[in-house]
PDB file with one MODEL, atoms N, CA, C and O in Angstrom:
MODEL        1
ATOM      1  N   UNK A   1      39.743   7.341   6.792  1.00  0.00           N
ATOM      2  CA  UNK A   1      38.349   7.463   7.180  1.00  0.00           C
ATOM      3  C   UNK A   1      37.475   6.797   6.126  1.00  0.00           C
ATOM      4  O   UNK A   1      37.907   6.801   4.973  1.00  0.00           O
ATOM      5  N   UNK A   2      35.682   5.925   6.508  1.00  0.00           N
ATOM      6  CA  UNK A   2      35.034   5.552   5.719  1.00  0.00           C
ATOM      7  C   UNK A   2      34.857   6.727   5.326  1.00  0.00           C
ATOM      8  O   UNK A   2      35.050   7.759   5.969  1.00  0.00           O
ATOM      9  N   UNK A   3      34.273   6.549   3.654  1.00  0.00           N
ATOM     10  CA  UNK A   3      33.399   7.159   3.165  1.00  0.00           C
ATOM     11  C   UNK A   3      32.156   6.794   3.422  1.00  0.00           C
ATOM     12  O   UNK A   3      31.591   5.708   3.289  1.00  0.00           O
ATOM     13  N   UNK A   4      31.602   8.363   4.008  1.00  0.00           N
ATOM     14  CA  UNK A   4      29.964   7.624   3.509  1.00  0.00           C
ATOM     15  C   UNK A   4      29.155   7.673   2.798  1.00  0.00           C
ATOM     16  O   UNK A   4      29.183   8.542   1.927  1.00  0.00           O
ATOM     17  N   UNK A   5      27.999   6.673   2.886  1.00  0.00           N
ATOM     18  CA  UNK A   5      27.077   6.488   1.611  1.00  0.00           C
ATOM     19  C   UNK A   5      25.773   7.817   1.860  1.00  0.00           C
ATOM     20  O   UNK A   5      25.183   8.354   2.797  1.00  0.00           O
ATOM     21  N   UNK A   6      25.820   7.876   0.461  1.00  0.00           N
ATOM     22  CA  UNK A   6      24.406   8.604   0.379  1.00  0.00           C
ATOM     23  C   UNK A   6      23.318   7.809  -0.026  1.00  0.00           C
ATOM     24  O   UNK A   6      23.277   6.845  -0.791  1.00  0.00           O
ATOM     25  N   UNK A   7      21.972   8.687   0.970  1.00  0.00           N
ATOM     26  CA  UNK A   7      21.023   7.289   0.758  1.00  0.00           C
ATOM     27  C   UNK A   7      20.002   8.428  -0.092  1.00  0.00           C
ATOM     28  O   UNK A   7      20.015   9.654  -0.204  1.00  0.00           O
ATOM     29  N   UNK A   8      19.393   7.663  -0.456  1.00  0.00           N
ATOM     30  CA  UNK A   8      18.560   8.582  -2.062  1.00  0.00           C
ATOM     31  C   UNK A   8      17.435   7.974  -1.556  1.00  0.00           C
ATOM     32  O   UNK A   8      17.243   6.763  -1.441  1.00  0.00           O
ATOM     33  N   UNK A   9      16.463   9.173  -1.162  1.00  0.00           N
ATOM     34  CA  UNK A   9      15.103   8.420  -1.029  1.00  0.00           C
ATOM     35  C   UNK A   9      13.924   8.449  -2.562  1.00  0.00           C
ATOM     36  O   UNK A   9      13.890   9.014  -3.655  1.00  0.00           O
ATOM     37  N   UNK A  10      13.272   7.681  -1.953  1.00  0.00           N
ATOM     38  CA  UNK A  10      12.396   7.927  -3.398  1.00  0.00           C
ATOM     39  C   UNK A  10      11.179   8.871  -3.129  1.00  0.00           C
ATOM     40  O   UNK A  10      10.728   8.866  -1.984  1.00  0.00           O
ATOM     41  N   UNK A  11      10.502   9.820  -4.227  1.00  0.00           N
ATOM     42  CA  UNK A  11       9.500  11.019  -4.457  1.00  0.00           C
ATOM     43  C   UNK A  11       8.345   9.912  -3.481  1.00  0.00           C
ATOM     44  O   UNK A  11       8.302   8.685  -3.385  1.00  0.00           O
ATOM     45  N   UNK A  12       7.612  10.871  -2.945  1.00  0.00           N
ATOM     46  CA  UNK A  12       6.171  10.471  -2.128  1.00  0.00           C
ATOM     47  C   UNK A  12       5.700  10.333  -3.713  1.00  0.00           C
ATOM     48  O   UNK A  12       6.088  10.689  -4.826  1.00  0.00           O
ATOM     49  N   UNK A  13       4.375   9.423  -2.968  1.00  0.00           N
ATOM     50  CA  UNK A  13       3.610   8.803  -4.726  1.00  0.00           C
ATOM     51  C   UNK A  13       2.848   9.955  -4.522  1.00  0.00           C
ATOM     52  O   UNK A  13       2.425  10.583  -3.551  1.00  0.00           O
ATOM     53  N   UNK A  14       2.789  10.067  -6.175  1.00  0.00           N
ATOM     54  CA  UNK A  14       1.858  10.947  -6.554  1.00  0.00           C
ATOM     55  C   UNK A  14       2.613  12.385  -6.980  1.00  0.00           C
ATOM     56  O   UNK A  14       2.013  13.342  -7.469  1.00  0.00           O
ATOM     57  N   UNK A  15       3.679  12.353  -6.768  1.00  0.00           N
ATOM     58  CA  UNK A  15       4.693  13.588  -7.625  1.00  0.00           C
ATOM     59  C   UNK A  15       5.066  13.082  -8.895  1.00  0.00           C
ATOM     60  O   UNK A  15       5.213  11.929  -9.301  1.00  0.00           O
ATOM     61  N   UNK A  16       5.237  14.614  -9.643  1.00  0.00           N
ATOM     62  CA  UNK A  16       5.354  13.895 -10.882  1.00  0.00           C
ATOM     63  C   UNK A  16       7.079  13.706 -11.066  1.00  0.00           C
ATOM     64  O   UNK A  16       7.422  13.369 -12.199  1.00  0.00           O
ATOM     65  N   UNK A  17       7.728  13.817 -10.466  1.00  0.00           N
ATOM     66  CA  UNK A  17       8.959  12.457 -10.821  1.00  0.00           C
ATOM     67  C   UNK A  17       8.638  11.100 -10.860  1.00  0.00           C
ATOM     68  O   UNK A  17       9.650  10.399 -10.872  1.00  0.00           O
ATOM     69  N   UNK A  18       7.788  10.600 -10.879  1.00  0.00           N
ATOM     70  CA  UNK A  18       7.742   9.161 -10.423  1.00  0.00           C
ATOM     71  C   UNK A  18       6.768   8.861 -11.654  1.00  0.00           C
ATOM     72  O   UNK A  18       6.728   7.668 -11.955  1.00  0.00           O
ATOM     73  N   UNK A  19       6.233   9.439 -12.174  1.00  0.00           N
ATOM     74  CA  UNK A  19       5.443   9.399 -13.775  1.00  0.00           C
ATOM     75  C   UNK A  19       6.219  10.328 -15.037  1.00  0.00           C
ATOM     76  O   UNK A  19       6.731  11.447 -15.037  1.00  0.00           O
ATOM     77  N   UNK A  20       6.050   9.387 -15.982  1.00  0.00           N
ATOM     78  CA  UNK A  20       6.242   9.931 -17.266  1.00  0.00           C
ATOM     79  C   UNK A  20       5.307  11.490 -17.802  1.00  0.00           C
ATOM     80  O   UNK A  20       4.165  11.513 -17.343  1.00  0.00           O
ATOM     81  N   UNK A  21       5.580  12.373 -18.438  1.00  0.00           N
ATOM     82  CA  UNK A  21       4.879  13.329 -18.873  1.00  0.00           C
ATOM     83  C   UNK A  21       3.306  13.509 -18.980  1.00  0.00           C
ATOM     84  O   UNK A  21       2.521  14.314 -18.478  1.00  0.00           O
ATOM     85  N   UNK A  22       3.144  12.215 -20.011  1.00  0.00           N
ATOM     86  CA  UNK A  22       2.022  11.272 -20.957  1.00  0.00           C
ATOM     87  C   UNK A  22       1.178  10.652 -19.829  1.00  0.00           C
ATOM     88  O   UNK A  22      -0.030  10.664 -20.063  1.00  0.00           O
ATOM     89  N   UNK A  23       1.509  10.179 -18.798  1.00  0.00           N
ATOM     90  CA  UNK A  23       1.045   9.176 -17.949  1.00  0.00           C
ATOM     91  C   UNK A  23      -0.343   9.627 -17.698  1.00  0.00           C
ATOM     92  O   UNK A  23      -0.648  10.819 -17.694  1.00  0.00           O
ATOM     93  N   UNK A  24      -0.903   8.982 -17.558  1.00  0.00           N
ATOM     94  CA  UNK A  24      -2.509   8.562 -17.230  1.00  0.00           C
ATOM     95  C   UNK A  24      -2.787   8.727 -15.887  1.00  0.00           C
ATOM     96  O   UNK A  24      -2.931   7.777 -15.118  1.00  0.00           O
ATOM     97  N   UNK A  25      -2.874   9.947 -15.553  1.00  0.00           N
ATOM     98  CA  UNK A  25      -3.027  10.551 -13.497  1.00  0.00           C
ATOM     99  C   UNK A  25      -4.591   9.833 -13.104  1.00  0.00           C
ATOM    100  O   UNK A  25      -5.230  10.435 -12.242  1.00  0.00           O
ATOM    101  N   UNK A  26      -5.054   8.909 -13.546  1.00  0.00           N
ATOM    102  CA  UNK A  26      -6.605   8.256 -13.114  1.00  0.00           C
ATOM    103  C   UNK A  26      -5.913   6.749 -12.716  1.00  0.00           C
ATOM    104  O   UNK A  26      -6.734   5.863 -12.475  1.00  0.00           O
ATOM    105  N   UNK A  27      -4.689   6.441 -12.642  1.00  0.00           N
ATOM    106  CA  UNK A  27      -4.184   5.424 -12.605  1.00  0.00           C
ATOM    107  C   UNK A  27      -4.796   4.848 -10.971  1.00  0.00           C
ATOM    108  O   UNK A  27      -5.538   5.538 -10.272  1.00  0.00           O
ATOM    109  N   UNK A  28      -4.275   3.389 -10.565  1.00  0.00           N
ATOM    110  CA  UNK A  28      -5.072   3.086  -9.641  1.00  0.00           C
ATOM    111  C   UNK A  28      -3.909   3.548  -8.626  1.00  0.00           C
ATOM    112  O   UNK A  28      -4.373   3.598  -7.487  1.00  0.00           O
ATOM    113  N   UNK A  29      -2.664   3.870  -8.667  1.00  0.00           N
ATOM    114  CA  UNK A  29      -1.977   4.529  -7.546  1.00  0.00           C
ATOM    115  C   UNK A  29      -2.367   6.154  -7.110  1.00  0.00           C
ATOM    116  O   UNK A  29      -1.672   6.703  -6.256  1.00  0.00           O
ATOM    117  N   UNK A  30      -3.342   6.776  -7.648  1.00  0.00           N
ATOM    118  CA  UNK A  30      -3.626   8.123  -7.543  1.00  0.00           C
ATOM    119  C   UNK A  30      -4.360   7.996  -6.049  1.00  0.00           C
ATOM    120  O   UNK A  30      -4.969   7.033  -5.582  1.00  0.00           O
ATOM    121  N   UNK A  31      -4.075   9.368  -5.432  1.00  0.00           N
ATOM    122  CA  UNK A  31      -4.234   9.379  -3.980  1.00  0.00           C
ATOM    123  C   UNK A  31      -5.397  10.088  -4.385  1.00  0.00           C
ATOM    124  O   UNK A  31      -5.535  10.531  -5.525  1.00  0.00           O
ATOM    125  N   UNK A  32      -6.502  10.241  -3.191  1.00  0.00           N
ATOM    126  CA  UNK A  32      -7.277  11.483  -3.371  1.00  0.00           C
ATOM    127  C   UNK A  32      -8.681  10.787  -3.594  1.00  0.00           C
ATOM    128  O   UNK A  32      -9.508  11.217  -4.398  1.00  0.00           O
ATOM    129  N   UNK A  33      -8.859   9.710  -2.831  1.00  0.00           N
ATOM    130  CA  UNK A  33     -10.445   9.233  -2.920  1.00  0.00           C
ATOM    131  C   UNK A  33     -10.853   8.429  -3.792  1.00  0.00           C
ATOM    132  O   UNK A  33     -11.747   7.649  -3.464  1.00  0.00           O
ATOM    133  N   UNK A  34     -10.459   8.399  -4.789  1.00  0.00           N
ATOM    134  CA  UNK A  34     -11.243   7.743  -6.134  1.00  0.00           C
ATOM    135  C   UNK A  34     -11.411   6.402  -5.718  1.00  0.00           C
ATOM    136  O   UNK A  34     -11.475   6.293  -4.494  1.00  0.00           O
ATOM    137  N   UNK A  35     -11.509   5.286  -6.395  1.00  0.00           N
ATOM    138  CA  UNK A  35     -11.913   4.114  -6.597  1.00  0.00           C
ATOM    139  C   UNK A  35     -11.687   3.865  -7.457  1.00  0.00           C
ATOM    140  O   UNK A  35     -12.019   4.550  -8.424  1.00  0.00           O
ATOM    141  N   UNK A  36     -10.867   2.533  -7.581  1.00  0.00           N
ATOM    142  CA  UNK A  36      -9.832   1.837  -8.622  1.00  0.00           C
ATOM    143  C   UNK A  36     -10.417  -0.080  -8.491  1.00  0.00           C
ATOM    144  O   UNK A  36     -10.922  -0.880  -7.703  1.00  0.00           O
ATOM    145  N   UNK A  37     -10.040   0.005  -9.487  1.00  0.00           N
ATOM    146  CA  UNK A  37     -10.194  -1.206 -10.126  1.00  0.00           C
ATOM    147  C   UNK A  37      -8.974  -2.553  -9.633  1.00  0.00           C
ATOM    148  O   UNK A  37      -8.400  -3.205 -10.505  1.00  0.00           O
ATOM    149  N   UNK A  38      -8.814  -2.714  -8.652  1.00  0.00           N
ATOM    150  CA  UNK A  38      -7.207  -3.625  -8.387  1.00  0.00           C
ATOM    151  C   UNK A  38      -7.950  -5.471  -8.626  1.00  0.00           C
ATOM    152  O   UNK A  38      -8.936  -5.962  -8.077  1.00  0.00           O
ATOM    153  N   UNK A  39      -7.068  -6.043  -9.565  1.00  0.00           N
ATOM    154  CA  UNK A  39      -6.670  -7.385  -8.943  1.00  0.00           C
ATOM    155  C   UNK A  39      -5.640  -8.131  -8.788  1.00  0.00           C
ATOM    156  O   UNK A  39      -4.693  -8.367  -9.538  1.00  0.00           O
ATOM    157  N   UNK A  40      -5.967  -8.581  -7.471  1.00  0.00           N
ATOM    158  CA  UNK A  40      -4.891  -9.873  -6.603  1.00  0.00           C
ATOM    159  C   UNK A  40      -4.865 -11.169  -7.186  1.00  0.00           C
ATOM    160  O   UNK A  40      -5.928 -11.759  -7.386  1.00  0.00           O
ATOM    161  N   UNK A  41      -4.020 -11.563  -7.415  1.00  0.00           N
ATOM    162  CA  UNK A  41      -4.520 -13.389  -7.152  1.00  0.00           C
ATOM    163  C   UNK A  41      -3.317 -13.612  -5.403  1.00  0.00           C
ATOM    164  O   UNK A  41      -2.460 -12.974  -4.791  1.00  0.00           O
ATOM    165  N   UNK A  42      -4.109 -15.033  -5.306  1.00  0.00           N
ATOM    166  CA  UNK A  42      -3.437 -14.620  -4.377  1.00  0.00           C
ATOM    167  C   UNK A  42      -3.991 -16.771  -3.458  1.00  0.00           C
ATOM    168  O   UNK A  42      -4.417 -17.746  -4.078  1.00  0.00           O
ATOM    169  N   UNK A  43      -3.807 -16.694  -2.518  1.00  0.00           N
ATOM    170  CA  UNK A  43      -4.045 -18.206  -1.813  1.00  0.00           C
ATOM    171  C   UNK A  43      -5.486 -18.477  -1.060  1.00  0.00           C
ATOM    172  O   UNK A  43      -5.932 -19.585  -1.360  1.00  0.00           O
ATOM    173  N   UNK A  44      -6.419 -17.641  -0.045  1.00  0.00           N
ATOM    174  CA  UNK A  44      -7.293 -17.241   0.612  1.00  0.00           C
ATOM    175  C   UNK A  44      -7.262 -15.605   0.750  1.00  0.00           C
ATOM    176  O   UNK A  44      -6.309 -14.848   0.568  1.00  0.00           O
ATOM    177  N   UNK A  45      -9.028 -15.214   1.248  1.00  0.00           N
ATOM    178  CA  UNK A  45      -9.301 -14.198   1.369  1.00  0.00           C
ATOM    179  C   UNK A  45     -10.356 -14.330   2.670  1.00  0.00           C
ATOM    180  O   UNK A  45     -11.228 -15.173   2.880  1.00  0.00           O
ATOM    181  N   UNK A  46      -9.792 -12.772   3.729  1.00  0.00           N
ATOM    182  CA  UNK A  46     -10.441 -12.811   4.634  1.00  0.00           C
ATOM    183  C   UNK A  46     -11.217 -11.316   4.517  1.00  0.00           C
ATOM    184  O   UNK A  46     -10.532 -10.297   4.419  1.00  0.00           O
ATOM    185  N   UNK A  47     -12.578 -11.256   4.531  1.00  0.00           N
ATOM    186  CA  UNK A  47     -13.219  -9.776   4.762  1.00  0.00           C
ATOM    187  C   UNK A  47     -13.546  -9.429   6.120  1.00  0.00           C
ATOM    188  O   UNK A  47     -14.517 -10.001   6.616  1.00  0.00           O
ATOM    189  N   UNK A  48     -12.855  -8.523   6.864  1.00  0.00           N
ATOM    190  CA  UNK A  48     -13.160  -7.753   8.626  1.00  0.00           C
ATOM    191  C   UNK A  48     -13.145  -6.905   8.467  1.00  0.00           C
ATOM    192  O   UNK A  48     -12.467  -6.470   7.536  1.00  0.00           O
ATOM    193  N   UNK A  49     -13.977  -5.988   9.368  1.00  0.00           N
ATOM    194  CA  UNK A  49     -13.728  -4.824   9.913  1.00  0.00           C
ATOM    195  C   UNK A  49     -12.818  -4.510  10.921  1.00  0.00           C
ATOM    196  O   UNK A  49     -12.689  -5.179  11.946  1.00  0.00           O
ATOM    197  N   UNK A  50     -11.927  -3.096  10.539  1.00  0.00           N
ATOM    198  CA  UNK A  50     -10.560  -3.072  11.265  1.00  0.00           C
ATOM    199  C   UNK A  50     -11.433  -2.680  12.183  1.00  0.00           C
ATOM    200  O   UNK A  50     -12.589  -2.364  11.899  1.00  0.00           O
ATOM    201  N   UNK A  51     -10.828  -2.667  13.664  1.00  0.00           N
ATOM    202  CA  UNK A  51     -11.642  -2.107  15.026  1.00  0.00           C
ATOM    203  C   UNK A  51      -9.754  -1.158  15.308  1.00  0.00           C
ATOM    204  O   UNK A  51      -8.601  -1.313  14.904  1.00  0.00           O
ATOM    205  N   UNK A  52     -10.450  -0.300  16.150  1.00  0.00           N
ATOM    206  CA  UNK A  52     -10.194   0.830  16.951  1.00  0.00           C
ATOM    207  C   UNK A  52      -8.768   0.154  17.479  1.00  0.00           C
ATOM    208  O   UNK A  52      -8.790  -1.068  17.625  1.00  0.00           O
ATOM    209  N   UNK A  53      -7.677   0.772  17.740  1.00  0.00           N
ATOM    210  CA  UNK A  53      -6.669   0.287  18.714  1.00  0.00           C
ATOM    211  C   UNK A  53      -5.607   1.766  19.041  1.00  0.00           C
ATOM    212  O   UNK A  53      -4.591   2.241  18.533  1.00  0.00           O
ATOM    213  N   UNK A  54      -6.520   2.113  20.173  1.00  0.00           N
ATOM    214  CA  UNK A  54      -4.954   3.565  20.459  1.00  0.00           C
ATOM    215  C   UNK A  54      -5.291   4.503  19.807  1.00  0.00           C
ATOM    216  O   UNK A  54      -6.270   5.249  19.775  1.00  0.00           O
ATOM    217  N   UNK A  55      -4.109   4.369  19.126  1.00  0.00           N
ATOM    218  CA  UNK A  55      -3.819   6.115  17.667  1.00  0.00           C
ATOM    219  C   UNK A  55      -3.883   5.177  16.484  1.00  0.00           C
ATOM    220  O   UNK A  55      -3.720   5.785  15.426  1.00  0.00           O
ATOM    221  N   UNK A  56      -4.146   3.361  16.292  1.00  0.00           N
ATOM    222  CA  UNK A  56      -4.597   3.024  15.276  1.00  0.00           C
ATOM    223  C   UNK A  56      -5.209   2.222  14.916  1.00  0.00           C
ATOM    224  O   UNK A  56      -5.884   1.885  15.889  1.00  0.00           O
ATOM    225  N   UNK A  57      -5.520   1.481  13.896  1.00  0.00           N
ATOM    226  CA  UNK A  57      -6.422   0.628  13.602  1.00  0.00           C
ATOM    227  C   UNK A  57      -5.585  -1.381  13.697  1.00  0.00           C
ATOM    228  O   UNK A  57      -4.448  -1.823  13.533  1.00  0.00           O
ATOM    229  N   UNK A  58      -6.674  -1.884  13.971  1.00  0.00           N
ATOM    230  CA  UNK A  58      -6.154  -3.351  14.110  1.00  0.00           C
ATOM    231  C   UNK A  58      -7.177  -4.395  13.201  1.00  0.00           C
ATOM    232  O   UNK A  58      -8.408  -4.373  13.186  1.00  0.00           O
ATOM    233  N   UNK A  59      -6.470  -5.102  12.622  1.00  0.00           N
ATOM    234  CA  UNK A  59      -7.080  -6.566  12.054  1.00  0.00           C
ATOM    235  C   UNK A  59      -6.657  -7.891  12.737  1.00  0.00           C
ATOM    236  O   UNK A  59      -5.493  -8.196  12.474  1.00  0.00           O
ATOM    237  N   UNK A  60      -7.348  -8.797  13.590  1.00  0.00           N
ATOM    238  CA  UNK A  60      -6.421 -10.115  13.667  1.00  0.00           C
ATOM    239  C   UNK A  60      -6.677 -10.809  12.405  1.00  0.00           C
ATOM    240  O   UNK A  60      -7.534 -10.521  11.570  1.00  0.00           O
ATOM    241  N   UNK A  61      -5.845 -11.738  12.373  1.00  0.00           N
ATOM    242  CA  UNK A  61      -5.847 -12.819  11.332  1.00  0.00           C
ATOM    243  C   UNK A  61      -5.497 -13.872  11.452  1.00  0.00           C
ATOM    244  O   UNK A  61      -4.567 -13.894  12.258  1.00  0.00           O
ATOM    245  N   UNK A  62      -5.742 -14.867  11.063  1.00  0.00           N
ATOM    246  CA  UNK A  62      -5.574 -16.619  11.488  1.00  0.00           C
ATOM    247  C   UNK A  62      -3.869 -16.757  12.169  1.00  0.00           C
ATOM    248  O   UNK A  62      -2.991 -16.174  11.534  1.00  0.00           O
ATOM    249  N   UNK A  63      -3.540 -17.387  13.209  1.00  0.00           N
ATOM    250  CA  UNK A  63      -2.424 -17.663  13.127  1.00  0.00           C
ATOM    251  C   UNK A  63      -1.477 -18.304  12.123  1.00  0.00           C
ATOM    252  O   UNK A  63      -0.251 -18.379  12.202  1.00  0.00           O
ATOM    253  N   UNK A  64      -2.079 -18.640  11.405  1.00  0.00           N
ATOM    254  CA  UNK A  64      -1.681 -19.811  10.189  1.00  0.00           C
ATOM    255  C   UNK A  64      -1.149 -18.936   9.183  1.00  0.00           C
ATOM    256  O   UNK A  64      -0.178 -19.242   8.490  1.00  0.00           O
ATOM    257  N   UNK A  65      -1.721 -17.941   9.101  1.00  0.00           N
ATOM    258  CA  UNK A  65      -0.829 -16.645   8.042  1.00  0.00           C
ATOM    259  C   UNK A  65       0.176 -15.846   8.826  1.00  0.00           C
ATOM    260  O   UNK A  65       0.625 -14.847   8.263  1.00  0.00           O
ATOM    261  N   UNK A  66       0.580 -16.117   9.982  1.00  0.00           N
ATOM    262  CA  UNK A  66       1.709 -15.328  10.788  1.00  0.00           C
ATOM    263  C   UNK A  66       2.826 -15.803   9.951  1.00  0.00           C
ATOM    264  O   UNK A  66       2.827 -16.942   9.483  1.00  0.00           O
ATOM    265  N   UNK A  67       4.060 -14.701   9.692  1.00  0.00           N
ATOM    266  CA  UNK A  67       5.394 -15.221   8.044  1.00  0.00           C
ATOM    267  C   UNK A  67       4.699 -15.134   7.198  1.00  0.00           C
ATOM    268  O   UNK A  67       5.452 -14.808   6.280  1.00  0.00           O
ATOM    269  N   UNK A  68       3.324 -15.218   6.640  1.00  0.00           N
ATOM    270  CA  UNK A  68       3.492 -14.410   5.254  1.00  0.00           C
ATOM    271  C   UNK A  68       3.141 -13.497   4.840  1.00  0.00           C
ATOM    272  O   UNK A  68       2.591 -12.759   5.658  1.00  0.00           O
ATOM    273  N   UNK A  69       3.221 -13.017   3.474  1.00  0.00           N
ATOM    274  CA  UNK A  69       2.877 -11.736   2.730  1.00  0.00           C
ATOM    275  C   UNK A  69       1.480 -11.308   2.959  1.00  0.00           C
ATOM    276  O   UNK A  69       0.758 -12.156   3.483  1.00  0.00           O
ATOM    277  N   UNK A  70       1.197 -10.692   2.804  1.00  0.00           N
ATOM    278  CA  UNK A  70      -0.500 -10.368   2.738  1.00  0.00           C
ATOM    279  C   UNK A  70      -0.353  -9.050   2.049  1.00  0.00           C
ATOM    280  O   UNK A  70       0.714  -8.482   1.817  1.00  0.00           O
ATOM    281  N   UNK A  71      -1.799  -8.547   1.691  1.00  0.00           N
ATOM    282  CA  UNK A  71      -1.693  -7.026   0.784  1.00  0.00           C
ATOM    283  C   UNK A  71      -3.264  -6.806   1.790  1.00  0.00           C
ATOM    284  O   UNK A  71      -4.062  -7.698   2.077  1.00  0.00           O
ATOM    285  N   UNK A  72      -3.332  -5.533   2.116  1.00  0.00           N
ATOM    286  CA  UNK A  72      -4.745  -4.854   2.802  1.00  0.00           C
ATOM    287  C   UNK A  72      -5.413  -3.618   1.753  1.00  0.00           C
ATOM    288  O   UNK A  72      -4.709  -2.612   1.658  1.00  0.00           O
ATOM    289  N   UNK A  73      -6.407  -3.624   1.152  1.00  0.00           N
ATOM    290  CA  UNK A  73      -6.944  -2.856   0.696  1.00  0.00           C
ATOM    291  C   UNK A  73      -8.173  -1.899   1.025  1.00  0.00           C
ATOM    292  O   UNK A  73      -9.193  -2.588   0.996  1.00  0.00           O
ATOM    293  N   UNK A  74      -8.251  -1.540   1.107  1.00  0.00           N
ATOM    294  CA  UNK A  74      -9.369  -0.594   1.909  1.00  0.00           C
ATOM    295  C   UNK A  74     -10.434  -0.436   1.073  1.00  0.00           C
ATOM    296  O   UNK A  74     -10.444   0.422   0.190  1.00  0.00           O
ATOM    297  N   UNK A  75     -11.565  -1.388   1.332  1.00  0.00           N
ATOM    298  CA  UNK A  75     -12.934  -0.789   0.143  1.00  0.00           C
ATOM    299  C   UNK A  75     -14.268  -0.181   0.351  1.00  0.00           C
ATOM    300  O   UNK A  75     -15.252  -0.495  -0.320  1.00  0.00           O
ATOM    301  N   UNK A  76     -14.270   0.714   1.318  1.00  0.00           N
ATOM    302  CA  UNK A  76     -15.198   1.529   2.036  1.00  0.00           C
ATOM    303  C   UNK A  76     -14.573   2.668   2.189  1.00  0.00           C
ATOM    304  O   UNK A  76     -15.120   3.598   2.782  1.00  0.00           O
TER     305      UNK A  76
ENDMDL
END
């Protein structure tokens, strides 16, 4: 018979397994409203408002960025 694998998930952010003792909880991964300081570099930038879709929210975006990476930040 295989053996099987165990799969190890990782702590939801914001538990403290996932930080050192010492760590700095104002960091910009802290959940809970605040407002953080992030920068991207990055190729172009598009600013929209997500609109309504169902049970969630939608952005289109150029076909020309369909295959790549993108990062969405929420600043409102």
């Amino acid at each position: 018979m295989s053996e099987r694998k165990k799969l190890r998930r990782n702590p939801p952010i914001g538990t403290d397994e996932d930080r050192p003792e010492d760590a700095n909880t104002d960091s910009p991964n802290t959940l809970g409203g605040s407002r953080a300081k992030i920068e991207i570099f990055g190729e172009e930038m598009i600013e929209k408002r997500v609109k309504a879709s169902a049970n969630s929210g939608r952005v289109y975006l150029p076909p020309v960025w369909v295959g790549h990476k993108v990062k969405i930040i929420r600043i409102d």
